[in-house]
VOGU-3710 file (C-alpha; in Angstrom, 3 decimals, decimal comma):
1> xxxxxxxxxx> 0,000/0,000/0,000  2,396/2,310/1,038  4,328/1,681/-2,483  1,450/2,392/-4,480  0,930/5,500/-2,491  4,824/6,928/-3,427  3,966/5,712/-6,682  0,635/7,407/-7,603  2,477/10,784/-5,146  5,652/10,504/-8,267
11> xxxxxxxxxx> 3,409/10,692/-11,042  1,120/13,391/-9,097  4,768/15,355/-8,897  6,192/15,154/-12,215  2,445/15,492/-13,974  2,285/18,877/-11,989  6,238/19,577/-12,263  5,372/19,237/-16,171  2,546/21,171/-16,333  3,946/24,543/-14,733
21> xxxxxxxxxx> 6,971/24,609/-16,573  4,636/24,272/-20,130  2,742/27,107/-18,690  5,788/29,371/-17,976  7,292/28,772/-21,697  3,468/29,396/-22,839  4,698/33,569/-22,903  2,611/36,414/-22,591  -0,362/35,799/-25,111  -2,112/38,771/-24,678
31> xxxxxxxxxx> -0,007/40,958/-26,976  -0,153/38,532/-29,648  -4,205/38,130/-29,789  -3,990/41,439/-29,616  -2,447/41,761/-32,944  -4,276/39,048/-34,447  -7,400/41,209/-34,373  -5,523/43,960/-35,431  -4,569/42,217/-38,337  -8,121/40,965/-38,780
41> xxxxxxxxxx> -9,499/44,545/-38,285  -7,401/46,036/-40,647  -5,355/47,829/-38,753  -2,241/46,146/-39,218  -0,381/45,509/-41,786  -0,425/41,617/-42,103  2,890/41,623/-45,044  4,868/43,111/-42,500  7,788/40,018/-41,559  6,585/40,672/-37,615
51> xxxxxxxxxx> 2,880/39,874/-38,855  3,443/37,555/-41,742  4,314/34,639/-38,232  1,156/35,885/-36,539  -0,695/35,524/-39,550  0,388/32,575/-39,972  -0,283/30,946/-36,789  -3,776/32,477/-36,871  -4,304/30,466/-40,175  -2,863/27,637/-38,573
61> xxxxxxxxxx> -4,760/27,280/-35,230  -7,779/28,209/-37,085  -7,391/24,572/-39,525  -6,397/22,740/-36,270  -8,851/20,272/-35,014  -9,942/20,864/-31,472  -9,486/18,778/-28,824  -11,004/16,029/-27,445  -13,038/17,430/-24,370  -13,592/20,932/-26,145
71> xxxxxxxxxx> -15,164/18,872/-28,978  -17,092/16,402/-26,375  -18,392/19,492/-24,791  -19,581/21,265/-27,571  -21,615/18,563/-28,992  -22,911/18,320/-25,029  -24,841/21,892/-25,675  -26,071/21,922/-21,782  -22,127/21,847/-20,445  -21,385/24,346/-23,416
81> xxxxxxxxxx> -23,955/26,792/-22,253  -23,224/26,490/-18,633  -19,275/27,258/-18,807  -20,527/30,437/-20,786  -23,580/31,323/-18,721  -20,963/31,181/-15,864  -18,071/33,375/-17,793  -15,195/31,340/-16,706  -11,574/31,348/-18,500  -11,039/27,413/-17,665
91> xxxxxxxxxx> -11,198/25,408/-20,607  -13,539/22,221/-20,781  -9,893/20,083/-20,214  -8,968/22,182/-17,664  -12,033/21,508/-15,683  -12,300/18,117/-16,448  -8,568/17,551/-15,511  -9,340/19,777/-11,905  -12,364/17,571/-10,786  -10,081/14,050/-11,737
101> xxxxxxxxxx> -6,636/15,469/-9,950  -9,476/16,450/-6,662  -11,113/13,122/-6,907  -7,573/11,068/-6,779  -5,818/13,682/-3,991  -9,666/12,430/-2,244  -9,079/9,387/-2,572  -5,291/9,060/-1,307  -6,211/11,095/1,326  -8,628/9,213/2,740
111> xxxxxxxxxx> -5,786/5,769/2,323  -3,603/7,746/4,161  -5,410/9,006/6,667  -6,399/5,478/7,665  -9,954/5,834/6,632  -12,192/2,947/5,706  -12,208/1,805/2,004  -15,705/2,413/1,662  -15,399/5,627/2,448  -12,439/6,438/-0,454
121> xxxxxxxxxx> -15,311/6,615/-3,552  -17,456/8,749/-1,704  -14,798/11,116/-0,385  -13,911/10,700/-4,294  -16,847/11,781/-5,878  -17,601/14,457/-3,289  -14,506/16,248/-4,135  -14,776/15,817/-7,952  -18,044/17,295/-7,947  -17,041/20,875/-6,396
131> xxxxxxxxxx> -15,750/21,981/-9,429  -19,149/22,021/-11,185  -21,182/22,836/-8,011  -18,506/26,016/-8,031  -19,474/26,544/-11,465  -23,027/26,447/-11,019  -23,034/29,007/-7,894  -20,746/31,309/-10,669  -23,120/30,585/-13,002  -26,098/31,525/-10,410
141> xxxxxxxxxx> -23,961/34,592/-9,039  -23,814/35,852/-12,404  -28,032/35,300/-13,100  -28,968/36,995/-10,115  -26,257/40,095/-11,204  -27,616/40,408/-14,295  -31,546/40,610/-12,999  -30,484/42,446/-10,570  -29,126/44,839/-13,707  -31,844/44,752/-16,031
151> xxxxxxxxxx> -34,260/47,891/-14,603  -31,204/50,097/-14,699  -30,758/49,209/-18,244  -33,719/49,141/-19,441  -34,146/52,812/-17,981  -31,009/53,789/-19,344  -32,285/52,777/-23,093  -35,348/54,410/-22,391  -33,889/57,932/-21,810  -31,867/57,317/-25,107
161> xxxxxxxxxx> -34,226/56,932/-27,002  -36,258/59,481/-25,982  -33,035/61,843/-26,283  -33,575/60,585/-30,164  -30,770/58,073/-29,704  -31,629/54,605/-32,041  -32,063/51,573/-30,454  -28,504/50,082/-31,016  -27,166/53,308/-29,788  -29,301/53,034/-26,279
171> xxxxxxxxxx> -27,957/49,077/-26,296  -24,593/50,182/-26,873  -24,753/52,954/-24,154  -25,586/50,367/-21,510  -22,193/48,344/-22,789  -20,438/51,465/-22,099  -21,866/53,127/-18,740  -23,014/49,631/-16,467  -21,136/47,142/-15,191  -20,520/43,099/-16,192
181> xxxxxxxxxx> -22,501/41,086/-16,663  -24,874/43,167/-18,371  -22,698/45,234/-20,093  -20,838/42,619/-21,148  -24,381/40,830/-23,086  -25,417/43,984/-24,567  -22,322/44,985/-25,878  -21,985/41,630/-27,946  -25,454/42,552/-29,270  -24,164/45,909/-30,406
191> xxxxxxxxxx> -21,514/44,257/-31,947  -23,283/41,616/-33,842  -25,685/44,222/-35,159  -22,629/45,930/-36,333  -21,409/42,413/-38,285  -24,364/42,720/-39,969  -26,788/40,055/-38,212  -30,457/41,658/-37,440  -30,712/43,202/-34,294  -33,589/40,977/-33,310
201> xxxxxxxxxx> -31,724/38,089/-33,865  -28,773/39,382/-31,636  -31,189/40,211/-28,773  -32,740/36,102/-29,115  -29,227/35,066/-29,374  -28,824/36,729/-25,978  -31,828/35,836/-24,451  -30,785/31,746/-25,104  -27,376/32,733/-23,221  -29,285/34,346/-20,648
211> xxxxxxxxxx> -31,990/32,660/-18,973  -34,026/35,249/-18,096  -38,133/35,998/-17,873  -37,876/39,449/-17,515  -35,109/39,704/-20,612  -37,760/37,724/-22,514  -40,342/40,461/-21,885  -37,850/42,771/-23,065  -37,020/41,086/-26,231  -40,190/40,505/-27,582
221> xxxxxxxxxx> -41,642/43,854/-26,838  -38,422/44,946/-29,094  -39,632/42,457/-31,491  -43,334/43,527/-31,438  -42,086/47,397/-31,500  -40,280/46,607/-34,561  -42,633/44,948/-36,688  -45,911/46,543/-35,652  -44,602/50,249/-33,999  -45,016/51,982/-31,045
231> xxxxxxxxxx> -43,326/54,069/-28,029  -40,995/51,604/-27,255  -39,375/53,564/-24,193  -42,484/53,804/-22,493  -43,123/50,277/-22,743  -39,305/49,914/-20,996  -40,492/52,008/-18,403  -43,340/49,634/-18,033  -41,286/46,647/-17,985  -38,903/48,294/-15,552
241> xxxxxxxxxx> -41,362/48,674/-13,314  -42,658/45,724/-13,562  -39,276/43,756/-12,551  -38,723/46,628/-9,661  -42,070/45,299/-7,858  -41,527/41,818/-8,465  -37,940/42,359/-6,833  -40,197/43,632/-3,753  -42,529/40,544/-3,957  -39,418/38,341/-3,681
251> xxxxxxxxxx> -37,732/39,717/-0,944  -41,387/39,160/0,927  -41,440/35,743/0,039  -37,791/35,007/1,096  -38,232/36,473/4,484  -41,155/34,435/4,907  -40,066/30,997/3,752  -36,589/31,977/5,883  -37,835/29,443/8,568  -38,413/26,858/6,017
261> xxxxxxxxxx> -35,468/27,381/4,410  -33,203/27,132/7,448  -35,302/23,945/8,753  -34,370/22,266/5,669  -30,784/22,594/6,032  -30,702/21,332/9,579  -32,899/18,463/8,848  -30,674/17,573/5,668  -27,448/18,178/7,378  -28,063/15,985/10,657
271> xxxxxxxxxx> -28,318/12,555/9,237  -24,695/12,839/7,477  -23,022/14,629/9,878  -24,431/12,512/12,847  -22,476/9,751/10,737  -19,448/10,960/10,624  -19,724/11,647/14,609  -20,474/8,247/15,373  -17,885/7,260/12,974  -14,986/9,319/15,015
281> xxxxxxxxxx> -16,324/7,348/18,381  -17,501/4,182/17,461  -15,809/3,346/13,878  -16,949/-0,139/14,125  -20,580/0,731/15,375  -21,322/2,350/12,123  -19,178/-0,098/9,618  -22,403/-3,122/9,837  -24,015/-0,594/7,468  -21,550/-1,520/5,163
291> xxxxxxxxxx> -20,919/-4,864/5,658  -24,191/-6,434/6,923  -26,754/-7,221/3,559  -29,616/-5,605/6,369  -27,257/-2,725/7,075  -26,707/-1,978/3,111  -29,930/-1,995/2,265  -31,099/-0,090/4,978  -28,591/2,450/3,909  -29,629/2,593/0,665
301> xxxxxxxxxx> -32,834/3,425/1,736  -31,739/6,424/4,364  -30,025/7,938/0,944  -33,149/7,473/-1,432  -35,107/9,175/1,345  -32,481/11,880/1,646  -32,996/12,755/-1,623  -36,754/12,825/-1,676  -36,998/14,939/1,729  -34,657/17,399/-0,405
311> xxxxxxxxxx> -36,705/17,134/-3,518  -40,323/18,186/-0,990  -38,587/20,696/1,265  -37,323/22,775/-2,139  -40,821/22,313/-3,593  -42,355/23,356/-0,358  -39,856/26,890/0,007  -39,493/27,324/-3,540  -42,062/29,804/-4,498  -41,847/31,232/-7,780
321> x> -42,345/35,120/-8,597
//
């Protein structure tokens, strides 16, 4: 055992040793995307001999294949959605290779630490799934920014427009005078429109990244406004007003269903950690569960009924605005 542990420990070392000194010889990329879309905008000359290797290696890396996980990932459109709904620089192999080197340090770990075999594939998968519960809490984080945004915004187009500003120029002002996330949406709206792609199809490209009800209202009042006319800014103050008072409404609802809320997370929490107590007293008081046919079964049920009690208790707090 202890041999397979300064085994798997080497490899751990060098894989990591390996790893830092690629990144270090990686150099500073910034300056060179940077000139890429200079070239690509024209405002470099791409002849020149210090752009003619740029050029180049744009050419090149834009025939390379990609790899394996980007390519399993983008034909997964749900994991593709959620690593840009959550605006993260890791790369799909990057995450996938965090949430494998987590579930093996888990693993030895638990070996060393003189912990019951049992116990090494669920201290395993518990650590190889914080990677994507950290992306989904980004990914939530970032939601709750952006609807948290949205009245602003929506204000802020109004006044354009009735300043006699166009709609892209009222999008484009948000990009410019709010903060990320929203800015960061409608400025690739303003830019697409600019590419040439209709600005109602930008705004329902941005309303698939962006889960949002209220954004929906938004977009299809643009849409109606567009096809059938209209004072589009006071239907934005409408809709503004609108998300302001259902803002209110939730807070009431949260600081009623507080109680609940906080009930559920005791009554989840005790089984598991009452477990682990009994475990750090009595190790062998707890281990029939795992090695008694009654004991595993009876087990199995306490975690199907775990999950259920979850499943009611969010249904029960959960009330939608």
């Amino acid at each position: 055992m202890s041999l397979l542990l300064i085994s798997l420990a080497a490899f751990v070392g060098v894989a990591a040793l390996v790893g830092a000194v690629a990144v270090m010889f990686r150099g500073d990329s910034a300056s060179m995307v940077e000139d890429r879309l200079d070239i690509l905008a024209g405002l470099k000359n791409p002849n020149a001999p210090s752009q003619r290797a740029i050029r180049e290696s744009l050419v090149a890396q834009l025939q390379a294949a990609p790899g394996f996980f980007d390519a399993l990932v983008t034909r997964i459109g749900n994991l593709s959605r959620l690593f840009e709904q959550a605006d993260t620089k890791l790369t799909p192999a990057r995450f996938f290779a965090i949430s494998g080197i987590m579930a093996l340090f888990g693993g030895l770990f638990t070996l060393a630490a003189g912990g019951s075999p049992f116990l090494v594939p669920v201290v395993a998968v518990t650590l190889a799934v914080m990677p994507l519960m950290w992306l989904m809490l980004r990914r939530r984080k970032r939601l709750r920014k952006f609807a948290s945004q949205l009245p602003n915004a929506l204000d802020l187009v109004s006044r354009a427009l009735r300043a006699g500003h166009s709609l892209g120029s009222g999008l484009n002002l948000v990009a410019q005078e709010m903060q990320a996330p929203i800015n960061q949406e409608f400025q690739r709206v303003f830019e697409s429109q600019n590419l040439g792609i209709p600005l109602e199809d930008g705004l329902q490209t941005m309303c698939e990244r962006v889960p949002n009800l209220d954004l929906k209202f938004f977009v299809t009042a643009v849409t109606l406004q567009r096809q059938t006319g209209g004072d589009l800014a006071e239907i934005l103050d409408k809709i503004a007003h609108l998300i302001r008072e259902r803002f209110k409404l939730w807070g009431t609802v949260q600081a009623l269903t507080g109680e609940g809320r906080l009930s559920g997370v005791v009554l989840l929490a005790l089984p598991p950690l009452l477990f682990l107590a009994v475990y750090y007293l009595n190790p062998k008081y707890v281990m029939v569960l795992f090695t008694d046919p009654m004991g595993k079964q009876m087990l199995a049920v306490a975690v199907v009924l775990q999950v259920v009690g979850a499943l009611v208790i969010k249904k029960i707090i959960n009330i939608k605005v």
